[in-house]
PQR file of N, CA, C, O and H, with PARSE charges and radii, in Angstrom:
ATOM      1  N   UNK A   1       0.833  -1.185   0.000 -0.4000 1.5000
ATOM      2  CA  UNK A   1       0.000   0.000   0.000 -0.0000 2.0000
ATOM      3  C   UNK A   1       0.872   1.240   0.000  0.5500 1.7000
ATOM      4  O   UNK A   1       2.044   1.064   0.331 -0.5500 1.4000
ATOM      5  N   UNK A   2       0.472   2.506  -0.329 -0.4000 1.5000
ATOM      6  CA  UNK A   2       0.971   3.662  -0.227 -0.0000 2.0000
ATOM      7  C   UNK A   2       1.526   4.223   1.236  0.5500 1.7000
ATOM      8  O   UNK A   2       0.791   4.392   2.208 -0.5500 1.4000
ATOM      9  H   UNK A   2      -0.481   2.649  -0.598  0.4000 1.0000
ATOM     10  N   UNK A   3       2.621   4.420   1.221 -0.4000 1.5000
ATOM     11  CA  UNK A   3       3.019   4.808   2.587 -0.0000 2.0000
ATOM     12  C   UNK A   3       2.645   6.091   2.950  0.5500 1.7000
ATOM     13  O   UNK A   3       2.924   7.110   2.318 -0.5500 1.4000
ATOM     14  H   UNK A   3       3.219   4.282   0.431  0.4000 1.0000
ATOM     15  N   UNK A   4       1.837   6.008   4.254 -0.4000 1.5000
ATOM     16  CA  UNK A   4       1.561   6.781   4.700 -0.0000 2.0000
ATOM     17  C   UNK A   4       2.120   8.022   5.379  0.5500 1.7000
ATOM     18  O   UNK A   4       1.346   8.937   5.662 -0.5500 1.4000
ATOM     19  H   UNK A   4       1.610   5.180   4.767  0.4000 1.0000
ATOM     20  N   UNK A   5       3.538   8.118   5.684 -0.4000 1.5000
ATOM     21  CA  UNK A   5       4.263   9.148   5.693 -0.0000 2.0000
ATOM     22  C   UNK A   5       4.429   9.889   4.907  0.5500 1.7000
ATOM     23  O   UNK A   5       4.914  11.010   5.058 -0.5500 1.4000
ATOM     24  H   UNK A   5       4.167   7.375   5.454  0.4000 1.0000
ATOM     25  N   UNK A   6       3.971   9.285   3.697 -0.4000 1.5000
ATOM     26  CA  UNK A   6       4.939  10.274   2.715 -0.0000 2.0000
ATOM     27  C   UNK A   6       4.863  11.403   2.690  0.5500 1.7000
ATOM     28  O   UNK A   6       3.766  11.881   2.979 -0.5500 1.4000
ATOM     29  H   UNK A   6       3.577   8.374   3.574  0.4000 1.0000
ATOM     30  N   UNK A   7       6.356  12.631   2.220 -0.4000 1.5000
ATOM     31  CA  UNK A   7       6.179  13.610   2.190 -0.0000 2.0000
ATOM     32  C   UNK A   7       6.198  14.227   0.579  0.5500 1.7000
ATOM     33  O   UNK A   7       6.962  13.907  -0.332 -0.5500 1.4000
ATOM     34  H   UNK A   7       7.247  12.242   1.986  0.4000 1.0000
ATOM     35  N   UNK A   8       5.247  15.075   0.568 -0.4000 1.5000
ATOM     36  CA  UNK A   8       4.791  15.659  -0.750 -0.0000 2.0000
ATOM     37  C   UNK A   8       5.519  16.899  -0.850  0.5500 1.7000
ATOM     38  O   UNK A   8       5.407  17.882  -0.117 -0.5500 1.4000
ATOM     39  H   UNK A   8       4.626  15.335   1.308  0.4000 1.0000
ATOM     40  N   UNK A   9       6.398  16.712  -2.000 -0.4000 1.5000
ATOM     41  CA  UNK A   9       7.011  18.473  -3.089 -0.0000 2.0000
ATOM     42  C   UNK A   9       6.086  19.461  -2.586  0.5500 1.7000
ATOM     43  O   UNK A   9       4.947  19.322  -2.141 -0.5500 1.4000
ATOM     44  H   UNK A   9       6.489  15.913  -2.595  0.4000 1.0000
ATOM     45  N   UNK A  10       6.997  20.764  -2.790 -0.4000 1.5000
ATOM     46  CA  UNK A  10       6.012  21.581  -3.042 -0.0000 2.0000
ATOM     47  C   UNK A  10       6.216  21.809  -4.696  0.5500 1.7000
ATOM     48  O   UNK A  10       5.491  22.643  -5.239 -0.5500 1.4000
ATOM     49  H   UNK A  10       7.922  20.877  -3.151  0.4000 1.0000
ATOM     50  N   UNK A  11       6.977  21.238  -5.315 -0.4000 1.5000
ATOM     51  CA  UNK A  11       6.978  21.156  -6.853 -0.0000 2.0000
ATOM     52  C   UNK A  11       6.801  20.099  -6.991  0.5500 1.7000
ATOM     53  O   UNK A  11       7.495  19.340  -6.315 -0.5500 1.4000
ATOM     54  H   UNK A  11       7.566  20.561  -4.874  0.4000 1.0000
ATOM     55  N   UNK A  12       5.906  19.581  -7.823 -0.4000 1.5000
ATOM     56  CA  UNK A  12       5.868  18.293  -9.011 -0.0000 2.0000
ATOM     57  C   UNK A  12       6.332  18.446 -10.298  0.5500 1.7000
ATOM     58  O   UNK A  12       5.912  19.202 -11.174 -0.5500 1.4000
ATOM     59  H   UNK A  12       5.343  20.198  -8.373  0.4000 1.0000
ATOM     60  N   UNK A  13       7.369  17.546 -10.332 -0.4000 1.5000
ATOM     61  CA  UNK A  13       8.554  18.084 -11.635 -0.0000 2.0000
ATOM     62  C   UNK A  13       8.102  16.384 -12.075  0.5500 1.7000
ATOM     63  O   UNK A  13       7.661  15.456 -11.397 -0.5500 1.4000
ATOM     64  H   UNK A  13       7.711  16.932  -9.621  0.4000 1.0000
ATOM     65  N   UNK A  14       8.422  16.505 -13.406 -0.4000 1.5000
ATOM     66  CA  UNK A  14       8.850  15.277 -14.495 -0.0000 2.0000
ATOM     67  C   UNK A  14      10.228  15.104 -14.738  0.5500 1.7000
ATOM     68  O   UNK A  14      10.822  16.181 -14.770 -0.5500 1.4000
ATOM     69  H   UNK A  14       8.779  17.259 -13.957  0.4000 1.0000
ATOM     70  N   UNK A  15      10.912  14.145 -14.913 -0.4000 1.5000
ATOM     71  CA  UNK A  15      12.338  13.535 -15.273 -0.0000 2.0000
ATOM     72  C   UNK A  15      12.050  13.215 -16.735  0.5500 1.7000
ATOM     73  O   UNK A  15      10.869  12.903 -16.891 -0.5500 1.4000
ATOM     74  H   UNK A  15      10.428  13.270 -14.887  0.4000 1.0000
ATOM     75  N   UNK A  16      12.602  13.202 -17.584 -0.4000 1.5000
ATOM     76  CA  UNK A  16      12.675  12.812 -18.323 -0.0000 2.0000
ATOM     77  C   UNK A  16      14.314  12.811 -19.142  0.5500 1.7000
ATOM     78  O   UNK A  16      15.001  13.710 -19.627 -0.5500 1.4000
ATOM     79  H   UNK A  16      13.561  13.456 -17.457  0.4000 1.0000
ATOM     80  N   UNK A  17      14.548  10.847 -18.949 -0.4000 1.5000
ATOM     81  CA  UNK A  17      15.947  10.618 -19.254 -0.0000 2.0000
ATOM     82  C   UNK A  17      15.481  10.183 -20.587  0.5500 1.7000
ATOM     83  O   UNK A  17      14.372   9.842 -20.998 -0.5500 1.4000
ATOM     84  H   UNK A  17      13.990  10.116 -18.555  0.4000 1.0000
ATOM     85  N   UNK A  18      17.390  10.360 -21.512 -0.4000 1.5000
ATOM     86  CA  UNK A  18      17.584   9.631 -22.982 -0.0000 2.0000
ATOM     87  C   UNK A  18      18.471   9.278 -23.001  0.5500 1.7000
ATOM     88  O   UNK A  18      19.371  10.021 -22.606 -0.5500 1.4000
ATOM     89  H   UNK A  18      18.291  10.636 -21.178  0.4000 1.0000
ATOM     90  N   UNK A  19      18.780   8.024 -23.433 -0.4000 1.5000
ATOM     91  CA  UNK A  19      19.671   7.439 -23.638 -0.0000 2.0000
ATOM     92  C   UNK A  19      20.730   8.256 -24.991  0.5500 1.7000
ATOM     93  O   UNK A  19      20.452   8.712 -26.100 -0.5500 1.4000
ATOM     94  H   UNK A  19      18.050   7.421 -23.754  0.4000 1.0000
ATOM     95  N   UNK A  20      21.945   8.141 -24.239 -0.4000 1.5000
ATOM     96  CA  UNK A  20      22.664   8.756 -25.480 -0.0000 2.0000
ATOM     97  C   UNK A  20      23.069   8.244 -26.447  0.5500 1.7000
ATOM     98  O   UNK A  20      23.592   7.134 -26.351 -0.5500 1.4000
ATOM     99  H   UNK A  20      22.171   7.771 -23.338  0.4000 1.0000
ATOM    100  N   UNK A  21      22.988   8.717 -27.361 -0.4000 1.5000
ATOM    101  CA  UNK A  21      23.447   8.183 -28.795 -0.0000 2.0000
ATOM    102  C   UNK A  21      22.570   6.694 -29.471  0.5500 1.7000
ATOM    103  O   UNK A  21      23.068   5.747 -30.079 -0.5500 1.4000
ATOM    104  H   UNK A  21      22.563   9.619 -27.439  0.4000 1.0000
ATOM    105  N   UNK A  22      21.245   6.914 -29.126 -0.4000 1.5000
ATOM    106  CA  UNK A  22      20.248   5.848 -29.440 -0.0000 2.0000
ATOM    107  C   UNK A  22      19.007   6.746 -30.414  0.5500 1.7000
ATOM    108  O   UNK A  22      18.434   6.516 -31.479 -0.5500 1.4000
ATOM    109  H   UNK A  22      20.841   7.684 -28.632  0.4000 1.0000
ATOM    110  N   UNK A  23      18.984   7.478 -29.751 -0.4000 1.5000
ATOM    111  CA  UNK A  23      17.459   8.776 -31.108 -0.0000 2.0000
ATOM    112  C   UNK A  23      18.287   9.577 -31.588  0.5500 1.7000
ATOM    113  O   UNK A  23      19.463   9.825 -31.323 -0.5500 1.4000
ATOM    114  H   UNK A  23      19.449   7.666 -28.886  0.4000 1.0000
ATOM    115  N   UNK A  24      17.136  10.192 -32.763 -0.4000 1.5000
ATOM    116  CA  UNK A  24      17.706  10.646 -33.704 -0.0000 2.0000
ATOM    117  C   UNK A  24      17.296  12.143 -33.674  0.5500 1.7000
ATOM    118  O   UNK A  24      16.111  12.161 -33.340 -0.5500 1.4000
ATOM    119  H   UNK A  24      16.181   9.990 -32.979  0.4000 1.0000
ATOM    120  N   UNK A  25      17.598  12.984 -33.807 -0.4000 1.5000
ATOM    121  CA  UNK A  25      16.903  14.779 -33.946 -0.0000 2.0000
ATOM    122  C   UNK A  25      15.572  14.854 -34.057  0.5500 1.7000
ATOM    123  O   UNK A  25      14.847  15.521 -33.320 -0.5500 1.4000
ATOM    124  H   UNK A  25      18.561  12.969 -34.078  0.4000 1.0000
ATOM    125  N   UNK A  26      14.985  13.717 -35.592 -0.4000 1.5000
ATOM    126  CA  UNK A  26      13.073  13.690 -35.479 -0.0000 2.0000
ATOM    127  C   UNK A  26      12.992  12.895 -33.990  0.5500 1.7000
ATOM    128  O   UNK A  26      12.221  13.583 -33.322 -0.5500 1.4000
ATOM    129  H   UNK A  26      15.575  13.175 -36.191  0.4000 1.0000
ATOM    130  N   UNK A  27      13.282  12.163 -33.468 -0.4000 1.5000
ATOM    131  CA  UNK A  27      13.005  10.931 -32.280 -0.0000 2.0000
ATOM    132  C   UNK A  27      12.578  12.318 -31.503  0.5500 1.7000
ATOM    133  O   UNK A  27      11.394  12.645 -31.432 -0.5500 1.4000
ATOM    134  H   UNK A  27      13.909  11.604 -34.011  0.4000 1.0000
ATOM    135  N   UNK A  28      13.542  13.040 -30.975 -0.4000 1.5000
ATOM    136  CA  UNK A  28      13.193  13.663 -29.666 -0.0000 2.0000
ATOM    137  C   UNK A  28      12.794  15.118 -30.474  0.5500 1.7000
ATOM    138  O   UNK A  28      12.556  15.919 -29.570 -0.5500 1.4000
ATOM    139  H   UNK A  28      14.505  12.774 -31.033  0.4000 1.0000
ATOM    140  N   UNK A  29      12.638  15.731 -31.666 -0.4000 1.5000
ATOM    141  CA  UNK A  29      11.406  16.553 -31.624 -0.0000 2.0000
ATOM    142  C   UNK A  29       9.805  15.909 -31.443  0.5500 1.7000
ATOM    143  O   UNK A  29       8.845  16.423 -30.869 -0.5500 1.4000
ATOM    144  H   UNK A  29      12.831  15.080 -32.401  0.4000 1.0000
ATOM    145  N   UNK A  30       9.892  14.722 -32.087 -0.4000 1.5000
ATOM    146  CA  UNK A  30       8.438  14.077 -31.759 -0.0000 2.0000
ATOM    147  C   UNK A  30       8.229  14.472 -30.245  0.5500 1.7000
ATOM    148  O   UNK A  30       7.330  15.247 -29.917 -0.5500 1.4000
ATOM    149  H   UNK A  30      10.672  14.304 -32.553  0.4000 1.0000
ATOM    150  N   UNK A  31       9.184  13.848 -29.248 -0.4000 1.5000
ATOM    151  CA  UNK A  31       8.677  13.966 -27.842 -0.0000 2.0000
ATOM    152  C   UNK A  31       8.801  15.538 -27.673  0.5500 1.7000
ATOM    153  O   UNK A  31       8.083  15.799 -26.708 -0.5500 1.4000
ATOM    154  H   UNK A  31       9.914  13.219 -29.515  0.4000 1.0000
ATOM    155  N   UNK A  32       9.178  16.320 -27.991 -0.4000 1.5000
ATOM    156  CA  UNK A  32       9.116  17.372 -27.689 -0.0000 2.0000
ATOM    157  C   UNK A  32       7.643  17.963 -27.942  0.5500 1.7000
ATOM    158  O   UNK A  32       7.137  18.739 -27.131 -0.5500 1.4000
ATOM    159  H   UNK A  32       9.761  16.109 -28.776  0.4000 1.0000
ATOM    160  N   UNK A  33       6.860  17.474 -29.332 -0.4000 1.5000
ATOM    161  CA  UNK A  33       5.980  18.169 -29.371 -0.0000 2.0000
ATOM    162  C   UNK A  33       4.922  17.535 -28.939  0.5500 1.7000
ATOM    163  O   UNK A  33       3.892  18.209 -28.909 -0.5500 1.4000
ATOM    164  H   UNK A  33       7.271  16.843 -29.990  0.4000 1.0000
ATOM    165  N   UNK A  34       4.826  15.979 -28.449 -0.4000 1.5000
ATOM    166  CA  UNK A  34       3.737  15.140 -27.517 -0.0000 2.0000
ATOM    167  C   UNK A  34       4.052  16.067 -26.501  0.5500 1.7000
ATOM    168  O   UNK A  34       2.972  16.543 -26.154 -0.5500 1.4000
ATOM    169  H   UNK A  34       5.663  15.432 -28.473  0.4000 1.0000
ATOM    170  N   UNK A  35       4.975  16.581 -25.832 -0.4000 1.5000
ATOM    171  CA  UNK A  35       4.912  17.245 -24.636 -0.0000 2.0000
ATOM    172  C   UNK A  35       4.271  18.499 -24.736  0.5500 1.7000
ATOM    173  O   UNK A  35       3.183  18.479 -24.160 -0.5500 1.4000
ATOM    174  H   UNK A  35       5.853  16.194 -26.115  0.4000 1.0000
ATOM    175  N   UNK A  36       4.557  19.613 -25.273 -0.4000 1.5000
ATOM    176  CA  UNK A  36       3.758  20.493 -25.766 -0.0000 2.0000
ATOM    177  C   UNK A  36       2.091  20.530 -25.984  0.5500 1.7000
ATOM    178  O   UNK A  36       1.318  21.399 -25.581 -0.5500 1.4000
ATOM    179  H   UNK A  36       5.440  19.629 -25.741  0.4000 1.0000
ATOM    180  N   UNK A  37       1.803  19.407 -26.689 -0.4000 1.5000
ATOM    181  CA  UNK A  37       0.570  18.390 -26.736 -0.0000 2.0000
ATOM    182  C   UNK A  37      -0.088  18.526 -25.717  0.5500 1.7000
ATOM    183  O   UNK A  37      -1.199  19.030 -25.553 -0.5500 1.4000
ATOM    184  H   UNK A  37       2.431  18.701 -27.016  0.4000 1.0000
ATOM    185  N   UNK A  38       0.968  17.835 -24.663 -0.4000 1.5000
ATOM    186  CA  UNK A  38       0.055  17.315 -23.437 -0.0000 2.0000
ATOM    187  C   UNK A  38      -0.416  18.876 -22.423  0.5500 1.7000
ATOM    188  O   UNK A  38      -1.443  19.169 -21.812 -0.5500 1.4000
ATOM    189  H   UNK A  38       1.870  17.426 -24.797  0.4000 1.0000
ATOM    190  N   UNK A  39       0.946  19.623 -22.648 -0.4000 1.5000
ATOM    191  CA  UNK A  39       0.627  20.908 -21.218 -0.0000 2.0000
ATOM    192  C   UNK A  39      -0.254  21.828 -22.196  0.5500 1.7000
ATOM    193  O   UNK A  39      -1.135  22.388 -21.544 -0.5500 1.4000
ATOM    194  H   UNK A  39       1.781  19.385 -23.144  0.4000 1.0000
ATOM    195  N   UNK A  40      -0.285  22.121 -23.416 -0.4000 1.5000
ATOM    196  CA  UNK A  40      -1.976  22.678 -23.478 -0.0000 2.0000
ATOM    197  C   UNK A  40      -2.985  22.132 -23.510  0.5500 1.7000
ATOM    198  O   UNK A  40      -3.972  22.841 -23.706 -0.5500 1.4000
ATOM    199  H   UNK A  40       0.431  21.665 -23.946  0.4000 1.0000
ATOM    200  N   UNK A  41      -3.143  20.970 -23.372 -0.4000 1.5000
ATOM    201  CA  UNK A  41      -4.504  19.857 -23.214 -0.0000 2.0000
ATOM    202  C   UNK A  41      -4.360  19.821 -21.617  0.5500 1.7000
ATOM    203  O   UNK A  41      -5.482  19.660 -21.136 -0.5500 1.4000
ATOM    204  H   UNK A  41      -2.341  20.393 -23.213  0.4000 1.0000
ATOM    205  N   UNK A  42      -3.330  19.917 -20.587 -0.4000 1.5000
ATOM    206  CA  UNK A  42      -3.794  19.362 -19.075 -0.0000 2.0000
ATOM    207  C   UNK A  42      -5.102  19.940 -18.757  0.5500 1.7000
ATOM    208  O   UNK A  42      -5.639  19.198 -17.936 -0.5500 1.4000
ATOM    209  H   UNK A  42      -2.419  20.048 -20.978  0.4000 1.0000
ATOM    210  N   UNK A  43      -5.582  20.579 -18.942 -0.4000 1.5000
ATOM    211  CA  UNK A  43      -6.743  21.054 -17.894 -0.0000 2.0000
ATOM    212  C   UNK A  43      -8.261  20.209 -18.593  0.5500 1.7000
ATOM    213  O   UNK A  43      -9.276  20.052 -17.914 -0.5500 1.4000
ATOM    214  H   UNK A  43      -5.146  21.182 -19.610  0.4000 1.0000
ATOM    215  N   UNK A  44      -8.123  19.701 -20.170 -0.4000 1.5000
ATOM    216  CA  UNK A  44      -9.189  18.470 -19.964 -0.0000 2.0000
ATOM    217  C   UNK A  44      -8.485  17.303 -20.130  0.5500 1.7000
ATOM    218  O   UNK A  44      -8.648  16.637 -21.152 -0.5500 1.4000
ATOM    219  H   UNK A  44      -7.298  19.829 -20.722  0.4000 1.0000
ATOM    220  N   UNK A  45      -7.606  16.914 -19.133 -0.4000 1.5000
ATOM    221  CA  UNK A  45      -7.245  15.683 -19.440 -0.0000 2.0000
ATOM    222  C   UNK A  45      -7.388  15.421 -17.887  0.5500 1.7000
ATOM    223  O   UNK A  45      -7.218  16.225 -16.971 -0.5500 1.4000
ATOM    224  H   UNK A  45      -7.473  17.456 -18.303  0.4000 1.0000
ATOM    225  N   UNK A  46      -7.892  13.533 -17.805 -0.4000 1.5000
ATOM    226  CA  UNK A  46      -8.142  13.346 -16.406 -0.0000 2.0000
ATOM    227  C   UNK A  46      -7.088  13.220 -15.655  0.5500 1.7000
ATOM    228  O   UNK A  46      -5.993  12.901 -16.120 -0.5500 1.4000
ATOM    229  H   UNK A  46      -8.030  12.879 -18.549  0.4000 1.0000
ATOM    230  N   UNK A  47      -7.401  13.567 -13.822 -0.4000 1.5000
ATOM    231  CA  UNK A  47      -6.772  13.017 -12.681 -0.0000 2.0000
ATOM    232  C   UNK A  47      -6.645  11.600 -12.229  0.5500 1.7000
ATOM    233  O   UNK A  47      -7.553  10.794 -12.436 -0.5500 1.4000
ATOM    234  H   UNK A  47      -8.290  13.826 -13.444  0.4000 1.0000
ATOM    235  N   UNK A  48      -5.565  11.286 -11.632 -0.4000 1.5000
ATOM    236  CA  UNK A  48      -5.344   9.450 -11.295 -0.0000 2.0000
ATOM    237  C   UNK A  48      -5.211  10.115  -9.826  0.5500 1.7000
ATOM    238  O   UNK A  48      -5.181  11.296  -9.483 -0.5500 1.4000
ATOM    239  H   UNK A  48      -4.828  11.940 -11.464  0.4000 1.0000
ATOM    240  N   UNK A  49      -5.143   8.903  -9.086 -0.4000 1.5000
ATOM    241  CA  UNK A  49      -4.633   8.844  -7.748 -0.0000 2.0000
ATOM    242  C   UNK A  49      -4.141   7.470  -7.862  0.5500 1.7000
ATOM    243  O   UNK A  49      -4.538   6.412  -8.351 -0.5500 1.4000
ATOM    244  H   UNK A  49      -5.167   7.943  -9.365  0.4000 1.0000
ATOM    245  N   UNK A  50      -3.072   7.920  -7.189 -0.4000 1.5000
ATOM    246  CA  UNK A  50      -2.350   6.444  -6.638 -0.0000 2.0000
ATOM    247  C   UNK A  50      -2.779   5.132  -5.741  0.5500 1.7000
ATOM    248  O   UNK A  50      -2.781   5.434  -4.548 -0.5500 1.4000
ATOM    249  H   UNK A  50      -2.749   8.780  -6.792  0.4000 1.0000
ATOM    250  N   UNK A  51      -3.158   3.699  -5.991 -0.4000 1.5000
ATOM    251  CA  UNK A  51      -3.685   3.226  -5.156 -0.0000 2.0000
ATOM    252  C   UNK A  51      -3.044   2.290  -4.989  0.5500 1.7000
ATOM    253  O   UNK A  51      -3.483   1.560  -4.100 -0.5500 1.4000
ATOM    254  H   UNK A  51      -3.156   3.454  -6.961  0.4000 1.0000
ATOM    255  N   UNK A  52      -1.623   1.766  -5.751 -0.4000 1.5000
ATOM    256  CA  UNK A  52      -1.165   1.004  -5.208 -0.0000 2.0000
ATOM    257  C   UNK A  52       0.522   1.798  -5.690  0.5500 1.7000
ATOM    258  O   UNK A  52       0.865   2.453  -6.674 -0.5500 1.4000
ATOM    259  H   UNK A  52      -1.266   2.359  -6.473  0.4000 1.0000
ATOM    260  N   UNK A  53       1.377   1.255  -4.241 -0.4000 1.5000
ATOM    261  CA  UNK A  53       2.886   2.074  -4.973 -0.0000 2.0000
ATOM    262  C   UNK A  53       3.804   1.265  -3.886  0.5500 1.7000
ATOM    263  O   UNK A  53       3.699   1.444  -2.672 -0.5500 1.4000
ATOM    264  H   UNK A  53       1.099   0.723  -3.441  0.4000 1.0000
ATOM    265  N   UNK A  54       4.700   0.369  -4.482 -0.4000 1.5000
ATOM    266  CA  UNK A  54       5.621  -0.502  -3.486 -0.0000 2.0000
ATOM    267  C   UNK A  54       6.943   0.549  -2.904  0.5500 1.7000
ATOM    268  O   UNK A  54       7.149   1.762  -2.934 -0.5500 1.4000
ATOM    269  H   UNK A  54       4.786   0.224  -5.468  0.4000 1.0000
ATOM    270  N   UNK A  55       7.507  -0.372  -2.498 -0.4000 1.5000
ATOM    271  CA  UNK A  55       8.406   1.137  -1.584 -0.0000 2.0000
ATOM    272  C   UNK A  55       9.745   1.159  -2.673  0.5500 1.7000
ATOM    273  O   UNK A  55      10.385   2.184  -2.908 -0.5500 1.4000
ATOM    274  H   UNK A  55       7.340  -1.358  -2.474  0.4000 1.0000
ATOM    275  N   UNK A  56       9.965   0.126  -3.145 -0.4000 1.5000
ATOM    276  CA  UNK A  56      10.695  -0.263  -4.573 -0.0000 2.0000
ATOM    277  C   UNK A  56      10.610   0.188  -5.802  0.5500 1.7000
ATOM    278  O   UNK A  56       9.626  -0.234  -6.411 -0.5500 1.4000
ATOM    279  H   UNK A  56       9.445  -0.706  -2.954  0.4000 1.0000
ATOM    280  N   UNK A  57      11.522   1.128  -6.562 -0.4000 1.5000
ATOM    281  CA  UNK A  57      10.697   0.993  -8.117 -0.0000 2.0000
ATOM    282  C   UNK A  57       8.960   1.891  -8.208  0.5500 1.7000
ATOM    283  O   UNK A  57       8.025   1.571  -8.942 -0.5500 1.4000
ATOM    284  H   UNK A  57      12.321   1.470  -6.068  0.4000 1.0000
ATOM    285  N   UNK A  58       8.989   2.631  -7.564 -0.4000 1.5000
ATOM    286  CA  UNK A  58       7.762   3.089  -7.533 -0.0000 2.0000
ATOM    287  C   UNK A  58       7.257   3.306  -8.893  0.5500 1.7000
ATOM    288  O   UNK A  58       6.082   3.046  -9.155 -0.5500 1.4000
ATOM    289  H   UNK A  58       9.748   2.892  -6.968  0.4000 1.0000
ATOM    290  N   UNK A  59       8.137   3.807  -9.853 -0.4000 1.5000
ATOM    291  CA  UNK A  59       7.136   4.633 -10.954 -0.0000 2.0000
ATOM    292  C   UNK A  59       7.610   3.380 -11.935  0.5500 1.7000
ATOM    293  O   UNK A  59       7.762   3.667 -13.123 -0.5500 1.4000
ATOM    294  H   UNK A  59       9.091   4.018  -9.640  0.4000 1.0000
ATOM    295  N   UNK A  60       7.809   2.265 -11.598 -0.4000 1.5000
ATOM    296  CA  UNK A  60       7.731   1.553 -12.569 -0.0000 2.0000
ATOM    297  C   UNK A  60       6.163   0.383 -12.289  0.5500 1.7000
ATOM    298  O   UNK A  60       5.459   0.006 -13.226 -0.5500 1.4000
ATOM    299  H   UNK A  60       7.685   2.033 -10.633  0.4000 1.0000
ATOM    300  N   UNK A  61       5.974   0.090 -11.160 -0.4000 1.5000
ATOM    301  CA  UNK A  61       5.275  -0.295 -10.973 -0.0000 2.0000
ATOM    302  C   UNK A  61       3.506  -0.559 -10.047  0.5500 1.7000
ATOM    303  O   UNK A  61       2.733  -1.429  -9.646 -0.5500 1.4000
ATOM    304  H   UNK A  61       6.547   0.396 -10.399  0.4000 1.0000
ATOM    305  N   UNK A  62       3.765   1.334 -10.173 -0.4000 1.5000
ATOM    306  CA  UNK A  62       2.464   1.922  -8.789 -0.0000 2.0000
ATOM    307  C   UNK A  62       1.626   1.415 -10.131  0.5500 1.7000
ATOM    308  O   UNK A  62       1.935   1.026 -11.258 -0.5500 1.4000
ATOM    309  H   UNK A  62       4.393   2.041 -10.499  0.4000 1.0000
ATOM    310  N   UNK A  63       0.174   1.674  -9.259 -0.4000 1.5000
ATOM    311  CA  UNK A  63      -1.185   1.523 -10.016 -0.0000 2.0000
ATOM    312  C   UNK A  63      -2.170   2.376  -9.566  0.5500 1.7000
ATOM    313  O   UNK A  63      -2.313   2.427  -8.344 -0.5500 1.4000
ATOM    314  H   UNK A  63      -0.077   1.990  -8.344  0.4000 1.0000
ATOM    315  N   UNK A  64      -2.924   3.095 -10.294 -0.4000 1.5000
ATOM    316  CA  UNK A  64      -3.598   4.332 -10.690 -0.0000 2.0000
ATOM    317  C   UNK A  64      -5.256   3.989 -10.668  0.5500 1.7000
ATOM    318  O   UNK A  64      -5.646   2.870 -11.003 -0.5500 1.4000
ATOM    319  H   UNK A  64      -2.809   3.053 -11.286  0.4000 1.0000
ATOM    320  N   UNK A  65      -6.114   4.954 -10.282 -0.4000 1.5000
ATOM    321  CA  UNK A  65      -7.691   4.634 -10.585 -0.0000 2.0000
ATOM    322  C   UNK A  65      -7.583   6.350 -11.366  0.5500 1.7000
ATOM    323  O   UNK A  65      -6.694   7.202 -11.361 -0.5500 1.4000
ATOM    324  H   UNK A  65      -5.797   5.863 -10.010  0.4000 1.0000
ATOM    325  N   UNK A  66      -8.657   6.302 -11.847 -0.4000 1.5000
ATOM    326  CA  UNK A  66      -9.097   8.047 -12.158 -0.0000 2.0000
ATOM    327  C   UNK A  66      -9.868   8.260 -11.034  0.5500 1.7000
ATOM    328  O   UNK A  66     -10.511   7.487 -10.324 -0.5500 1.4000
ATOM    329  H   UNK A  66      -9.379   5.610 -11.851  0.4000 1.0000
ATOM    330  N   UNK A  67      -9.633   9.790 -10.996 -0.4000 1.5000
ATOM    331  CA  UNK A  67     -10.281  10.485  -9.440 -0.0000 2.0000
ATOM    332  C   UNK A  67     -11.759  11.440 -10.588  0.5500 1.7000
ATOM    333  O   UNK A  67     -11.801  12.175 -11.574 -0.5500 1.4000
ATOM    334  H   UNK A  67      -9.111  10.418 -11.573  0.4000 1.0000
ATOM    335  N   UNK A  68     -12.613  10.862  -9.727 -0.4000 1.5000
ATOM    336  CA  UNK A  68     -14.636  11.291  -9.922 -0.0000 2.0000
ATOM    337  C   UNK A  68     -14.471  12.617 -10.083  0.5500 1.7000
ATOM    338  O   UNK A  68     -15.450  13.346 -10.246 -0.5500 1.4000
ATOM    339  H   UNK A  68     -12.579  10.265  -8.926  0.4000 1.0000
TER
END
């Protein structure tokens, strides 16, 4: 289950790693402009909450509901 201590950012930041010397200039403009994509669409795109998150590996293997 989600640990109940946890302490929450006062920023929520994204990571986003690349492997070097594996994409190509189009590879990571594509992600550049899915990202773009996504932050003028956030405000109709839905909320998750976390309902399951091991203390291990979290963001590889938590699990999500949408929040009502």
């Amino acid at each position: 289950m989600i640990n109940s201590g946890e302490i929450y950012p006062k920023l929520e930041l994204v990571r986003l790693a690349i492997p070097r010397r594996v994409y190509t200039q189009s590879h990571l403009d594509y992600v550049a402009d899915v990202i773009i994509t996504l932050k003028e669409r956030a405000a109709s795109l839905p909320c998750y909450r976390i309902t399951y998150a091991p203390s291990l590996l979290r963001h590889f293997t938590a699990r999500f509901e949408p929040l009502t």
